[in-house]
mmCIF file of the N, C-alpha and C atoms, coordinates in Angstrom:
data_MODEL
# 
_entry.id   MODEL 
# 
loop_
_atom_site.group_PDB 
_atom_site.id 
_atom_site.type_symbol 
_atom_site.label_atom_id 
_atom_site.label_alt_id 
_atom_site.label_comp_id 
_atom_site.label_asym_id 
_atom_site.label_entity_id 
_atom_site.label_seq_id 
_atom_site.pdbx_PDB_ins_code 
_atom_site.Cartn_x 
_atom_site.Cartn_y 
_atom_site.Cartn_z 
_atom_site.occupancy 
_atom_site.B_iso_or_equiv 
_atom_site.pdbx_formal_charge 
_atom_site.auth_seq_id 
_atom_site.auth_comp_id 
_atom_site.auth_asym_id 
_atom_site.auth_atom_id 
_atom_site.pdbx_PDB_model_num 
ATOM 1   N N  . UNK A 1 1  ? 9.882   -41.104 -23.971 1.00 0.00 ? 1  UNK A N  1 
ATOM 2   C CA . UNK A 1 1  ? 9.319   -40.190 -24.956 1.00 0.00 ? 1  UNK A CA 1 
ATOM 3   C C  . UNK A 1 1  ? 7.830   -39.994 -24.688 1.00 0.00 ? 1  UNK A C  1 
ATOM 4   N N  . UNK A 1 2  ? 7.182   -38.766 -25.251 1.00 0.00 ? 2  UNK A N  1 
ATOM 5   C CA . UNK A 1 2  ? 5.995   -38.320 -24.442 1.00 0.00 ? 2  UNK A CA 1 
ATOM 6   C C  . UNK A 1 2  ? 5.128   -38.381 -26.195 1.00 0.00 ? 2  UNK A C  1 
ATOM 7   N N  . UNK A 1 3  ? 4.134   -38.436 -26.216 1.00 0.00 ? 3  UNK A N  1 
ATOM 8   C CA . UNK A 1 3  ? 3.989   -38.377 -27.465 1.00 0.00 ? 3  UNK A CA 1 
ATOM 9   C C  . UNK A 1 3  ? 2.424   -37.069 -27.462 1.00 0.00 ? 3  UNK A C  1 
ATOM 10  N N  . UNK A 1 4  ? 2.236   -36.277 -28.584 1.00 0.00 ? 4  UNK A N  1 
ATOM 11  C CA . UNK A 1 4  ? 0.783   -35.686 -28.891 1.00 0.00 ? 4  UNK A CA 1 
ATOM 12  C C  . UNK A 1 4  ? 0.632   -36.139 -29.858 1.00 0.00 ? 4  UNK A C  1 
ATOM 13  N N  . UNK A 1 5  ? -0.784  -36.595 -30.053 1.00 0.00 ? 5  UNK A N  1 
ATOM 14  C CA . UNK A 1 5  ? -1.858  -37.010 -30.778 1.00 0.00 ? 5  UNK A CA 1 
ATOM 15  C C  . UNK A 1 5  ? -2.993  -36.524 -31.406 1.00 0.00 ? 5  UNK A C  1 
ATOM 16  N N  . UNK A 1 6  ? -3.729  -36.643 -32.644 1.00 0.00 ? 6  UNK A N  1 
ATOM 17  C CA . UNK A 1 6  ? -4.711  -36.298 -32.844 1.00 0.00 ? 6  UNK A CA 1 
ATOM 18  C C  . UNK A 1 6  ? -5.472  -37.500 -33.141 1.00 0.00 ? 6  UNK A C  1 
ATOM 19  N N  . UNK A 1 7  ? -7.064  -37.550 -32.529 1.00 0.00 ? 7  UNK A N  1 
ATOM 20  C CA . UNK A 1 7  ? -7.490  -38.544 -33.000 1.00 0.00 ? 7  UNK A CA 1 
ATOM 21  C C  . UNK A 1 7  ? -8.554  -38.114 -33.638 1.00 0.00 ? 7  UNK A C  1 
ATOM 22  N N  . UNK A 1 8  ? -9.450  -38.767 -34.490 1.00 0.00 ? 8  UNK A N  1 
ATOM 23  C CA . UNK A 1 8  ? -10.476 -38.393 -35.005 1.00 0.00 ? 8  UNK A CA 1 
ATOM 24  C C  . UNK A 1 8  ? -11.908 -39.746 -34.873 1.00 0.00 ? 8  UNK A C  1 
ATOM 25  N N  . UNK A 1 9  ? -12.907 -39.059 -34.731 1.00 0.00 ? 9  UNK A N  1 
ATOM 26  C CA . UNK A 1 9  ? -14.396 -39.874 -34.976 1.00 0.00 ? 9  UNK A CA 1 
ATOM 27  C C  . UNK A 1 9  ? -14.814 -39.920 -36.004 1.00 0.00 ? 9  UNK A C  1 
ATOM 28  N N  . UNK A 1 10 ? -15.369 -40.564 -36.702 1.00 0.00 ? 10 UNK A N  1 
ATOM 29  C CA . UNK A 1 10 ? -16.176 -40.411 -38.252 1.00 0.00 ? 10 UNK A CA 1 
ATOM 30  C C  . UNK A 1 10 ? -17.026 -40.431 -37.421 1.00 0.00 ? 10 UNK A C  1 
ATOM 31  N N  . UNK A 1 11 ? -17.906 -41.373 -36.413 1.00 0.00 ? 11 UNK A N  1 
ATOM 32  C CA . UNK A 1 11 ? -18.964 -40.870 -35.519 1.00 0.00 ? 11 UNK A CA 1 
ATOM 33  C C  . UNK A 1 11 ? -19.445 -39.260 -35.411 1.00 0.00 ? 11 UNK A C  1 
ATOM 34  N N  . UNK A 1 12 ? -18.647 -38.390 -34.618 1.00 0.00 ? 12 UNK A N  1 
ATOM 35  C CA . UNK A 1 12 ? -19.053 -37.301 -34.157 1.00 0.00 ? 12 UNK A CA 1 
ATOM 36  C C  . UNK A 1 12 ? -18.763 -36.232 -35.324 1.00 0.00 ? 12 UNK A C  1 
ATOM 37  N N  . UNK A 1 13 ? -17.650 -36.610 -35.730 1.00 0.00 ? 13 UNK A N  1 
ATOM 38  C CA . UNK A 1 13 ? -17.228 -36.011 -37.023 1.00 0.00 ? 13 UNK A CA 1 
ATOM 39  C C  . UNK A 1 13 ? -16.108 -35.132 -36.094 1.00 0.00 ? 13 UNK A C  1 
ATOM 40  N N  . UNK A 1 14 ? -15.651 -35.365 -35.575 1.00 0.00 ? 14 UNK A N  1 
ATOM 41  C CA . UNK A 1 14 ? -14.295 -34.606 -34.108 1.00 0.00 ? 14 UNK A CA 1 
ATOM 42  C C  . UNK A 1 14 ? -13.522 -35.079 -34.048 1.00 0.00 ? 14 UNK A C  1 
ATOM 43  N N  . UNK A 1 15 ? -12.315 -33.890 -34.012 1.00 0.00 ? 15 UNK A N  1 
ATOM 44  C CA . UNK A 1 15 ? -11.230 -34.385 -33.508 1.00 0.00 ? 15 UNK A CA 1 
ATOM 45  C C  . UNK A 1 15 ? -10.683 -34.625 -32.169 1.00 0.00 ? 15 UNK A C  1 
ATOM 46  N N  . UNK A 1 16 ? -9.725  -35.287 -31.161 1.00 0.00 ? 16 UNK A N  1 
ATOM 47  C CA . UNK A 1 16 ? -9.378  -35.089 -29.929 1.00 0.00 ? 16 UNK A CA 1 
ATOM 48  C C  . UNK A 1 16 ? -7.964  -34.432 -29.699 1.00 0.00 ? 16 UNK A C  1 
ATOM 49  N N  . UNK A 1 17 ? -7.636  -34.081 -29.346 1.00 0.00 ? 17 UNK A N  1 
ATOM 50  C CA . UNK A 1 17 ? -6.131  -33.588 -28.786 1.00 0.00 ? 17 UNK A CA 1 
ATOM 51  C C  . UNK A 1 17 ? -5.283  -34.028 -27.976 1.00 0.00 ? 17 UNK A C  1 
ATOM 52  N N  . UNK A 1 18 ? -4.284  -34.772 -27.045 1.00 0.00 ? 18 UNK A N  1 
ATOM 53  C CA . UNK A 1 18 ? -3.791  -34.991 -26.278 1.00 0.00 ? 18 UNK A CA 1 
ATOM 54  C C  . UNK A 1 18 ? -2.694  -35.417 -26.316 1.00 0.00 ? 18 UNK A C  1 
ATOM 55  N N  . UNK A 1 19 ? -1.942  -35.578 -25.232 1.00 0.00 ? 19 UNK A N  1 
ATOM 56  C CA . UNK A 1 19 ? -0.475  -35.906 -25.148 1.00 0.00 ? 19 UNK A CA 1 
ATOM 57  C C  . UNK A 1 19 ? -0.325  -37.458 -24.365 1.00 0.00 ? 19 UNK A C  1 
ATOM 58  N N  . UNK A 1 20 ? 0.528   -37.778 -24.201 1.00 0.00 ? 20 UNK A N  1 
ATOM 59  C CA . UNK A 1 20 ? 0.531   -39.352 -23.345 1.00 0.00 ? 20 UNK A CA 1 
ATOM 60  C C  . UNK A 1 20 ? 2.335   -39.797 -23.514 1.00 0.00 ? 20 UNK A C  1 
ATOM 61  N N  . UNK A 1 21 ? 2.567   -40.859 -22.243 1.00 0.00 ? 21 UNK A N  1 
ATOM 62  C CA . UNK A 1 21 ? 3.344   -41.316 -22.635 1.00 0.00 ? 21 UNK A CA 1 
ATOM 63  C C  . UNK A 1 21 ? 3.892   -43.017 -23.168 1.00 0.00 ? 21 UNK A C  1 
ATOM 64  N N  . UNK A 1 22 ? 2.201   -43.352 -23.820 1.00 0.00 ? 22 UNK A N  1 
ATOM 65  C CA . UNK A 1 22 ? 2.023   -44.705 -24.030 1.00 0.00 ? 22 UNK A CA 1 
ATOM 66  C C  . UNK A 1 22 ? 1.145   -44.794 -25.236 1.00 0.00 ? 22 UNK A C  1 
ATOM 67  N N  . UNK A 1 23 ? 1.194   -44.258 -26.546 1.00 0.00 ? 23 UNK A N  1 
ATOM 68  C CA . UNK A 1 23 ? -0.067  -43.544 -27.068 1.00 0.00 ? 23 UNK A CA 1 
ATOM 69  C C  . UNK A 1 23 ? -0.954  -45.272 -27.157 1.00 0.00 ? 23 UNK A C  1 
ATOM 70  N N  . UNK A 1 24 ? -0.363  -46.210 -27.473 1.00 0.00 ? 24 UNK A N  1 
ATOM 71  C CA . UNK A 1 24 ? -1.394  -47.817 -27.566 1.00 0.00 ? 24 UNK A CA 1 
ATOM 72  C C  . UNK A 1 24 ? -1.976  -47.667 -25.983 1.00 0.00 ? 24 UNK A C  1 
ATOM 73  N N  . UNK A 1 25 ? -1.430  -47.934 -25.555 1.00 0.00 ? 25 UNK A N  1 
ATOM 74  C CA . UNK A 1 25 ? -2.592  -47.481 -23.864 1.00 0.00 ? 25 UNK A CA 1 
ATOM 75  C C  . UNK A 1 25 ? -3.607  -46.874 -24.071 1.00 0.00 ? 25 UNK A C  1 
ATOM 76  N N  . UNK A 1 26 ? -3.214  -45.368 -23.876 1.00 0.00 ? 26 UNK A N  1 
ATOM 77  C CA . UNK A 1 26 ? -3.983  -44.230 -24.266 1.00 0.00 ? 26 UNK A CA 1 
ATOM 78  C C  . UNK A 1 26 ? -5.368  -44.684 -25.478 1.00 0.00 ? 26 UNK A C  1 
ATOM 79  N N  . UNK A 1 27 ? -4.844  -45.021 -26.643 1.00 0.00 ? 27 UNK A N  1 
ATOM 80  C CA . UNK A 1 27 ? -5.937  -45.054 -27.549 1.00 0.00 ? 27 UNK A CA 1 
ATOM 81  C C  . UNK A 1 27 ? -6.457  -46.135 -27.335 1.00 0.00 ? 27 UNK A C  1 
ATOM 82  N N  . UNK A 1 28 ? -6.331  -47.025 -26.624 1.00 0.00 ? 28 UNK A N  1 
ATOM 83  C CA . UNK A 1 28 ? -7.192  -48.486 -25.997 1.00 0.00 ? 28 UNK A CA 1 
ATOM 84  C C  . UNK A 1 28 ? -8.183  -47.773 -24.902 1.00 0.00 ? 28 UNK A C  1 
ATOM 85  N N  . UNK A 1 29 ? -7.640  -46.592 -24.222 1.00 0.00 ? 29 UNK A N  1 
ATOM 86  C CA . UNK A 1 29 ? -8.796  -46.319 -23.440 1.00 0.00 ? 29 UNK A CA 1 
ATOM 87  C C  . UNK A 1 29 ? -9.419  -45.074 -23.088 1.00 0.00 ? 29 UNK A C  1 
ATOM 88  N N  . UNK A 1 30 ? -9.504  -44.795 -24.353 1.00 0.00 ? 30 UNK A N  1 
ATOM 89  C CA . UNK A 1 30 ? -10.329 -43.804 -25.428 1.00 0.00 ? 30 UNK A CA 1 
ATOM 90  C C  . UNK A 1 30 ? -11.779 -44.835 -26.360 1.00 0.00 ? 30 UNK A C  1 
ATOM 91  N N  . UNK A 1 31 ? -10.826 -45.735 -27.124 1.00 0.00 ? 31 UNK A N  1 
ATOM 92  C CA . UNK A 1 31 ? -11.633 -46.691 -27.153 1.00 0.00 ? 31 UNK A CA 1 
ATOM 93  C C  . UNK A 1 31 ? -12.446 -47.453 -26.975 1.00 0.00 ? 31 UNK A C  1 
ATOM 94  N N  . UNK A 1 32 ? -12.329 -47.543 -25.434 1.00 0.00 ? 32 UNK A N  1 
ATOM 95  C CA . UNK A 1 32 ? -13.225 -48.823 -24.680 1.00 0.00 ? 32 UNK A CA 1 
ATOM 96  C C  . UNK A 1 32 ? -13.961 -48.080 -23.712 1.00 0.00 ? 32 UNK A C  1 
ATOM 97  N N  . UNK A 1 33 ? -14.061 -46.609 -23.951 1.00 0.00 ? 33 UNK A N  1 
ATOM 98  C CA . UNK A 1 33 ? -14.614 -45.839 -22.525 1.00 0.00 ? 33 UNK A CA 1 
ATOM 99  C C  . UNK A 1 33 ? -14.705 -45.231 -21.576 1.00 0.00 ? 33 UNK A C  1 
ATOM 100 N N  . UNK A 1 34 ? -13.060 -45.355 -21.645 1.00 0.00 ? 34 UNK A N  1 
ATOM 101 C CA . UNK A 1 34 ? -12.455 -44.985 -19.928 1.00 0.00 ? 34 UNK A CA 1 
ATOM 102 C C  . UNK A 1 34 ? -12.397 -43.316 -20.110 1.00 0.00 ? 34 UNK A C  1 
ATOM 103 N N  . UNK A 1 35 ? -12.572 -42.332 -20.938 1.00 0.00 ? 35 UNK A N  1 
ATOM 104 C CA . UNK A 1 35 ? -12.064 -41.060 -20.804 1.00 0.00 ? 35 UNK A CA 1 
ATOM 105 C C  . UNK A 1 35 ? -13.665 -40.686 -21.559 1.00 0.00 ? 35 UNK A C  1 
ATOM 106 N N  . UNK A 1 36 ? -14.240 -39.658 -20.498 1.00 0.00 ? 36 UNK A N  1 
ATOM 107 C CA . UNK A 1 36 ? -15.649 -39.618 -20.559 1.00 0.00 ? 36 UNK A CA 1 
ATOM 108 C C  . UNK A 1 36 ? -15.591 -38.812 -21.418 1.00 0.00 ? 36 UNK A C  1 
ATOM 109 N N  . UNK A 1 37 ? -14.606 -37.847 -21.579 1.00 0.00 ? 37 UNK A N  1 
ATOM 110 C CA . UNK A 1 37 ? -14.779 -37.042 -22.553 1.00 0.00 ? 37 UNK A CA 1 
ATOM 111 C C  . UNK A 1 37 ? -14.429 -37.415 -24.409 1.00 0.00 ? 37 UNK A C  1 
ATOM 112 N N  . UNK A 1 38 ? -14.627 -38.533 -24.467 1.00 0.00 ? 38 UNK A N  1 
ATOM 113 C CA . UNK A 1 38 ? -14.175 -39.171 -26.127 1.00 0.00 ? 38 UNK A CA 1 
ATOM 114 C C  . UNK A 1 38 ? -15.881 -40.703 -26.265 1.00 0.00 ? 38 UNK A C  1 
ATOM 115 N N  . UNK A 1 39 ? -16.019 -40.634 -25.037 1.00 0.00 ? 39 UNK A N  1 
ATOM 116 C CA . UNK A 1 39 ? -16.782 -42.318 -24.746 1.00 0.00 ? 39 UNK A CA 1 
ATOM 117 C C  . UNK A 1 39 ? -18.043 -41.968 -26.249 1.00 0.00 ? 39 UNK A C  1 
ATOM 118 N N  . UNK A 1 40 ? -18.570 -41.133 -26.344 1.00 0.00 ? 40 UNK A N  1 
ATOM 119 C CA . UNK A 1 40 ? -19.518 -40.898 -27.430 1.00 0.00 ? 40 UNK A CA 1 
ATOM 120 C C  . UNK A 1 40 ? -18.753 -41.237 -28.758 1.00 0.00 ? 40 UNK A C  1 
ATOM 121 N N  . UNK A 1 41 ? -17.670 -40.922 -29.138 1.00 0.00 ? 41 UNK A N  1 
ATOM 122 C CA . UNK A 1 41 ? -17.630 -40.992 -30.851 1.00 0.00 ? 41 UNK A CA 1 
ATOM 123 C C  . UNK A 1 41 ? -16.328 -42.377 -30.636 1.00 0.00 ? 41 UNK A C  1 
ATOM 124 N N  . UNK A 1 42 ? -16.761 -43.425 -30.146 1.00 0.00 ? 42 UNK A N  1 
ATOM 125 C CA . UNK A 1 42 ? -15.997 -44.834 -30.019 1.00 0.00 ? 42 UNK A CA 1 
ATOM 126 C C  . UNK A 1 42 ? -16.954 -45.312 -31.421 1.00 0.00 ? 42 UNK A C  1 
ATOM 127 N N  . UNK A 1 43 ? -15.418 -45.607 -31.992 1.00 0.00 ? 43 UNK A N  1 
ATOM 128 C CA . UNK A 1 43 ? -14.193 -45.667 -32.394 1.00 0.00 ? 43 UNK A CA 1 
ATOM 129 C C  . UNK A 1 43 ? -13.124 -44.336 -32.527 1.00 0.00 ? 43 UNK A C  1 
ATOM 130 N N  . UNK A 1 44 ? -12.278 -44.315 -32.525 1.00 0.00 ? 44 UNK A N  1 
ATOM 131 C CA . UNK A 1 44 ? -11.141 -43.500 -32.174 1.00 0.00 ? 44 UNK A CA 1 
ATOM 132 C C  . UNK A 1 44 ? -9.859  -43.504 -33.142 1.00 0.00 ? 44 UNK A C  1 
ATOM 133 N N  . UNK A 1 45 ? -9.971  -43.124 -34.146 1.00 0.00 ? 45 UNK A N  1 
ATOM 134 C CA . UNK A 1 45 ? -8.331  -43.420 -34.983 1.00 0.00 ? 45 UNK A CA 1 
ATOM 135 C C  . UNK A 1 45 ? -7.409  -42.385 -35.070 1.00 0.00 ? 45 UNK A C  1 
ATOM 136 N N  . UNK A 1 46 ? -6.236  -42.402 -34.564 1.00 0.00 ? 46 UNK A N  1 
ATOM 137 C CA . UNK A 1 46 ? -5.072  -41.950 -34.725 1.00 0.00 ? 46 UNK A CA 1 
ATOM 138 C C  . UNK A 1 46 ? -4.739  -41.031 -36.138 1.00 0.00 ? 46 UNK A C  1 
ATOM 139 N N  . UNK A 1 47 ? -4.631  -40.167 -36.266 1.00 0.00 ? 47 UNK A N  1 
ATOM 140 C CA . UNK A 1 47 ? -4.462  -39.564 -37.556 1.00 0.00 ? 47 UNK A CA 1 
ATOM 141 C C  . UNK A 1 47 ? -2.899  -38.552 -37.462 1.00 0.00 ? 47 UNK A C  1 
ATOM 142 N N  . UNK A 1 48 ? -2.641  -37.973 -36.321 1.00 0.00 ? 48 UNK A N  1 
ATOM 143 C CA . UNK A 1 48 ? -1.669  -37.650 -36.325 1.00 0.00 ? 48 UNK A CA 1 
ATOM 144 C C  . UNK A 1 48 ? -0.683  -37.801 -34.656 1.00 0.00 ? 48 UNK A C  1 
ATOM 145 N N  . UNK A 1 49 ? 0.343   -37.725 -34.987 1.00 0.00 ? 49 UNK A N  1 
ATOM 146 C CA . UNK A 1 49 ? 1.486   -38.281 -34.155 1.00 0.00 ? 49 UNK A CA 1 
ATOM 147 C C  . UNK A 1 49 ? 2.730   -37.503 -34.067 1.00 0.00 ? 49 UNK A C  1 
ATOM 148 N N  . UNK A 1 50 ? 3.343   -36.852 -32.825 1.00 0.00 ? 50 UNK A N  1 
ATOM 149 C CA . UNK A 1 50 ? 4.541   -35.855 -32.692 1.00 0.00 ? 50 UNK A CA 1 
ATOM 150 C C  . UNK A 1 50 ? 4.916   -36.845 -31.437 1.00 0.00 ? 50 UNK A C  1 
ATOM 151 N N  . UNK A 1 51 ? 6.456   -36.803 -31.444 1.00 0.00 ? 51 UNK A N  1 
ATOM 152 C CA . UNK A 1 51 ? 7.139   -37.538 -30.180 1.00 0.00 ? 51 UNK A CA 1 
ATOM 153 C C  . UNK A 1 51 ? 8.198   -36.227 -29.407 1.00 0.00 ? 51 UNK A C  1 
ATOM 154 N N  . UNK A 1 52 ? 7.860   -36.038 -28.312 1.00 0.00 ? 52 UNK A N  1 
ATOM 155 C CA . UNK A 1 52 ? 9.014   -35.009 -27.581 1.00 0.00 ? 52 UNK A CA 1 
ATOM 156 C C  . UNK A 1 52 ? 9.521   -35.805 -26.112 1.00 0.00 ? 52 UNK A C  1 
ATOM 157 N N  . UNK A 1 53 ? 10.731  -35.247 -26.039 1.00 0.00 ? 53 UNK A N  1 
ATOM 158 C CA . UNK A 1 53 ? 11.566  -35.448 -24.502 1.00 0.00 ? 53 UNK A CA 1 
ATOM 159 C C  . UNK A 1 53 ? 10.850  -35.714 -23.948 1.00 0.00 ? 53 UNK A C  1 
ATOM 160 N N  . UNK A 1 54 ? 10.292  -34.642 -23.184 1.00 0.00 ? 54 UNK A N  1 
ATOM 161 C CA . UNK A 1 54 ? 9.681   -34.492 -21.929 1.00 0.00 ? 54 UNK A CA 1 
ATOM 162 C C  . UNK A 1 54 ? 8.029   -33.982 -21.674 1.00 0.00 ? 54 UNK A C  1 
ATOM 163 N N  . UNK A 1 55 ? 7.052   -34.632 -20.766 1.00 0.00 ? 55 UNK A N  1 
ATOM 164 C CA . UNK A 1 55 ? 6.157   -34.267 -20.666 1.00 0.00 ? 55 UNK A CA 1 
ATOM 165 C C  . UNK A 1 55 ? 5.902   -32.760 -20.839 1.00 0.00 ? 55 UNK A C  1 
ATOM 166 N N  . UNK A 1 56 ? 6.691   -31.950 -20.344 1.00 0.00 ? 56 UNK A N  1 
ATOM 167 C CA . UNK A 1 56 ? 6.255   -30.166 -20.530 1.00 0.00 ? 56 UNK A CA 1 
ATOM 168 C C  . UNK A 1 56 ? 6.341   -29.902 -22.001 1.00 0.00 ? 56 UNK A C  1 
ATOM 169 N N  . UNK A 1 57 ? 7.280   -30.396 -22.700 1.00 0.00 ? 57 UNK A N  1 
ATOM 170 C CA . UNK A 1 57 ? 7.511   -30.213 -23.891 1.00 0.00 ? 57 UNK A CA 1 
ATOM 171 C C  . UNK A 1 57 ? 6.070   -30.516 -24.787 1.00 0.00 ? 57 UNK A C  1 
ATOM 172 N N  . UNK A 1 58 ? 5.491   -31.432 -24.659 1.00 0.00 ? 58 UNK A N  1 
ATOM 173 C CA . UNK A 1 58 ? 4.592   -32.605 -25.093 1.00 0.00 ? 58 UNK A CA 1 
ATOM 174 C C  . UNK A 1 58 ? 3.295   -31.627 -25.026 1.00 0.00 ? 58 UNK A C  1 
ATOM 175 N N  . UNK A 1 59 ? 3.126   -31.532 -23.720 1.00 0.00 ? 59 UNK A N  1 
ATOM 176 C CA . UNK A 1 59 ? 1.864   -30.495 -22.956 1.00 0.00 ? 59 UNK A CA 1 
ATOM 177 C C  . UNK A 1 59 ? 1.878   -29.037 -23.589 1.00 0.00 ? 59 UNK A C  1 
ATOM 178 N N  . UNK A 1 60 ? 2.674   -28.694 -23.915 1.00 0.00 ? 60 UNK A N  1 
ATOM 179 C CA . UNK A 1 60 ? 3.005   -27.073 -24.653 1.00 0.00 ? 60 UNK A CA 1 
ATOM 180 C C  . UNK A 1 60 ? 2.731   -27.079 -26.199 1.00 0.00 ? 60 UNK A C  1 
ATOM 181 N N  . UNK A 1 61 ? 3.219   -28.178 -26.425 1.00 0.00 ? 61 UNK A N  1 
ATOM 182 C CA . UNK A 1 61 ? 2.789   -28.486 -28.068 1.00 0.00 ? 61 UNK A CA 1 
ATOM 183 C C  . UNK A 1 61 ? 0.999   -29.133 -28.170 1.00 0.00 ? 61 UNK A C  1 
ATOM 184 N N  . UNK A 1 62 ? 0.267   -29.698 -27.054 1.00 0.00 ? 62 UNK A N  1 
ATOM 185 C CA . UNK A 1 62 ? -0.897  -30.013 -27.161 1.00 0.00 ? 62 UNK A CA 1 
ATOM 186 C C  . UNK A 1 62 ? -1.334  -28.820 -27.212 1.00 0.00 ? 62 UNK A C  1 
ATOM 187 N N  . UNK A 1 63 ? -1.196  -27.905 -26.465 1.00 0.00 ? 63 UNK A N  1 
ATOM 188 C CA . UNK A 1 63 ? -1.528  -26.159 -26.315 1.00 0.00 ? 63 UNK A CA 1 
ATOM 189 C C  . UNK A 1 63 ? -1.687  -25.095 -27.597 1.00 0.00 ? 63 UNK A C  1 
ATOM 190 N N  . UNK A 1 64 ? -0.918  -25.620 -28.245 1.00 0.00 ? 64 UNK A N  1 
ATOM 191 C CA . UNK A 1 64 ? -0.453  -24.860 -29.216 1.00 0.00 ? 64 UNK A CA 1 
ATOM 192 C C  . UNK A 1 64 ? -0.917  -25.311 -30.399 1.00 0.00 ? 64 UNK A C  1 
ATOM 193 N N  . UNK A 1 65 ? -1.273  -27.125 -30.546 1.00 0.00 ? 65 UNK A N  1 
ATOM 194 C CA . UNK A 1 65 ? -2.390  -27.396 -31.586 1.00 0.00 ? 65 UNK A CA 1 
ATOM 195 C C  . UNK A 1 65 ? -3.962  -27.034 -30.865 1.00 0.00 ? 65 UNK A C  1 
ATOM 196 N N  . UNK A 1 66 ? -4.407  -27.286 -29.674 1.00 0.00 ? 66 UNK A N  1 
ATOM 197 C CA . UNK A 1 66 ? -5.957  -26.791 -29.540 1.00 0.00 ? 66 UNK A CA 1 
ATOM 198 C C  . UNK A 1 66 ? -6.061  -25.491 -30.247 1.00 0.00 ? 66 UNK A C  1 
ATOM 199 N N  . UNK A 1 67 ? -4.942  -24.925 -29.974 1.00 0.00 ? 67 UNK A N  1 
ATOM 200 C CA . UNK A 1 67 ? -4.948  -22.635 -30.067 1.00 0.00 ? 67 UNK A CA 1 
ATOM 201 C C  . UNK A 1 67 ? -5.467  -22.851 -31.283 1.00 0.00 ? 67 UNK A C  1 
ATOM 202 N N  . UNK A 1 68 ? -4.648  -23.482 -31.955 1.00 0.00 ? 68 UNK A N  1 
ATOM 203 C CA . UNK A 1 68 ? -5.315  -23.489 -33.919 1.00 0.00 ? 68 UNK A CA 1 
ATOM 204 C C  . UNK A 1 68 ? -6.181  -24.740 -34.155 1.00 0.00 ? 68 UNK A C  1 
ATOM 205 N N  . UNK A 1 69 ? -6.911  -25.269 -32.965 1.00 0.00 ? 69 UNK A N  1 
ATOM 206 C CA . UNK A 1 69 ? -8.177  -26.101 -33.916 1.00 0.00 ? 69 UNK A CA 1 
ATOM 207 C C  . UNK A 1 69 ? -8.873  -25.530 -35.021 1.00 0.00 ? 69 UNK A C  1 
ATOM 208 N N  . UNK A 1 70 ? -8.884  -26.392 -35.880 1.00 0.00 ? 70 UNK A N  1 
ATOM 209 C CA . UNK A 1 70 ? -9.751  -25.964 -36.959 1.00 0.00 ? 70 UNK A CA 1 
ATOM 210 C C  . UNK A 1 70 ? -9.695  -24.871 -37.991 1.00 0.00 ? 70 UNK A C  1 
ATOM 211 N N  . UNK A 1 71 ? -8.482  -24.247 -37.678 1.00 0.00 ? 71 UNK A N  1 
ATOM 212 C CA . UNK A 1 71 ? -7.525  -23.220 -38.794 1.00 0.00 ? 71 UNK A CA 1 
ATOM 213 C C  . UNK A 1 71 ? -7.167  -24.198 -39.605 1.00 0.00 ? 71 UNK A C  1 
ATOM 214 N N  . UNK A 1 72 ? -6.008  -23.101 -40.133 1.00 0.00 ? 72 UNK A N  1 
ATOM 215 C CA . UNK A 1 72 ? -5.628  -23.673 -41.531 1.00 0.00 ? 72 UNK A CA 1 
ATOM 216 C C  . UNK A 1 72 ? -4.323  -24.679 -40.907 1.00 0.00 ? 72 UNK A C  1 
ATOM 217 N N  . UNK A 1 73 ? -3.513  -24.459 -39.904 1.00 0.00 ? 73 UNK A N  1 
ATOM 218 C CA . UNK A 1 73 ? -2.223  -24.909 -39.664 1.00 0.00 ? 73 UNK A CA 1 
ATOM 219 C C  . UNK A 1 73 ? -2.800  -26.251 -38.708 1.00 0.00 ? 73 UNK A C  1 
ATOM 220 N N  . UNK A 1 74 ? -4.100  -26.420 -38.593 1.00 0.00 ? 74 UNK A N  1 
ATOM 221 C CA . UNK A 1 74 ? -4.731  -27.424 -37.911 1.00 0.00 ? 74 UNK A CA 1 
ATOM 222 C C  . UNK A 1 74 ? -4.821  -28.793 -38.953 1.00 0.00 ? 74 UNK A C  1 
ATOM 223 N N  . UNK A 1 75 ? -5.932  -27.533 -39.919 1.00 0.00 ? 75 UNK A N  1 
ATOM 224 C CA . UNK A 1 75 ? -6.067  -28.913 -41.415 1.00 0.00 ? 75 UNK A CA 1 
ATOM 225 C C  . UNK A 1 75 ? -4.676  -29.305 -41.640 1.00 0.00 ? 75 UNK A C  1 
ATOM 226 N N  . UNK A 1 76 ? -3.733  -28.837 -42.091 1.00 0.00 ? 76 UNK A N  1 
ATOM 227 C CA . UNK A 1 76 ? -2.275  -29.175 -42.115 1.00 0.00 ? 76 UNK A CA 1 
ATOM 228 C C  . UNK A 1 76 ? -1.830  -30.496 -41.689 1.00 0.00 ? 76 UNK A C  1 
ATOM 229 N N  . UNK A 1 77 ? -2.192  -30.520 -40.214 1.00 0.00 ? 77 UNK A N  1 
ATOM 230 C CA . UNK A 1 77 ? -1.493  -31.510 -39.469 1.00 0.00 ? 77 UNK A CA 1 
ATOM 231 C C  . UNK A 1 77 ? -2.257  -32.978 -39.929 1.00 0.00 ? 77 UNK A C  1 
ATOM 232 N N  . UNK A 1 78 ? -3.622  -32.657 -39.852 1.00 0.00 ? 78 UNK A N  1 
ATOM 233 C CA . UNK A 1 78 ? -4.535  -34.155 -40.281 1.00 0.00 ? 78 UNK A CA 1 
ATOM 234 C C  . UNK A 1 78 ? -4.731  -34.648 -41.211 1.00 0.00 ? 78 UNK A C  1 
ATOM 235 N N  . UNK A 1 79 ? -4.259  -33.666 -42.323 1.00 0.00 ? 79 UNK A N  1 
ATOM 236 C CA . UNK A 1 79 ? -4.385  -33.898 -43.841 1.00 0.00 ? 79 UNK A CA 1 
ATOM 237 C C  . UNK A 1 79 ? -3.004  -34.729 -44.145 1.00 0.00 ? 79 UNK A C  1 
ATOM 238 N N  . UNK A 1 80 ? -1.993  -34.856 -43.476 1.00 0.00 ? 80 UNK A N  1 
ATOM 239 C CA . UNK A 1 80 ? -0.914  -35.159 -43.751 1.00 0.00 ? 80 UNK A CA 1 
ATOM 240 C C  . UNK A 1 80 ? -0.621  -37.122 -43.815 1.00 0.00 ? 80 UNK A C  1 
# 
């Protein structure tokens, strides 16, 4: 199973987007540094969570939440 994610900073005040197929991996190294593009707003919490088949599946749905960052069907997902 492939999972997309939203994470959020109270740091930066941002959200992140991405897909994975390990999300505890993944958010350990978000966390600690390893992905240059998150290393500023460490700490990192999980706020939302979708599980699909297959990586394409996974990757199409990350696509399709960036399209609506910060709309209304965005707040939706994090408010939940």
């Amino acid at each position: 199973m492939f999972a997309v994610y939203i994470l959020y900073s109270e740091i930066l005040g941002k959200h992140y987007v991405g897909h994975t197929e390990d999300l505890n991996v993944r958010l350990t190294q978000h966390n600690v540094g390893h992905v240059r593009s998150t290393k500023a707003g460490i700490p990192w919490a999980v706020v939302h969570v979708e599980e699909y088949p297959t990586r394409q599946r996974a990757y199409r749905r990350e696509l399709q939440i960036k399209a609506y960052k910060r709309g209304e069907a965005f707040k939706k997902l994090v408010k939940k």
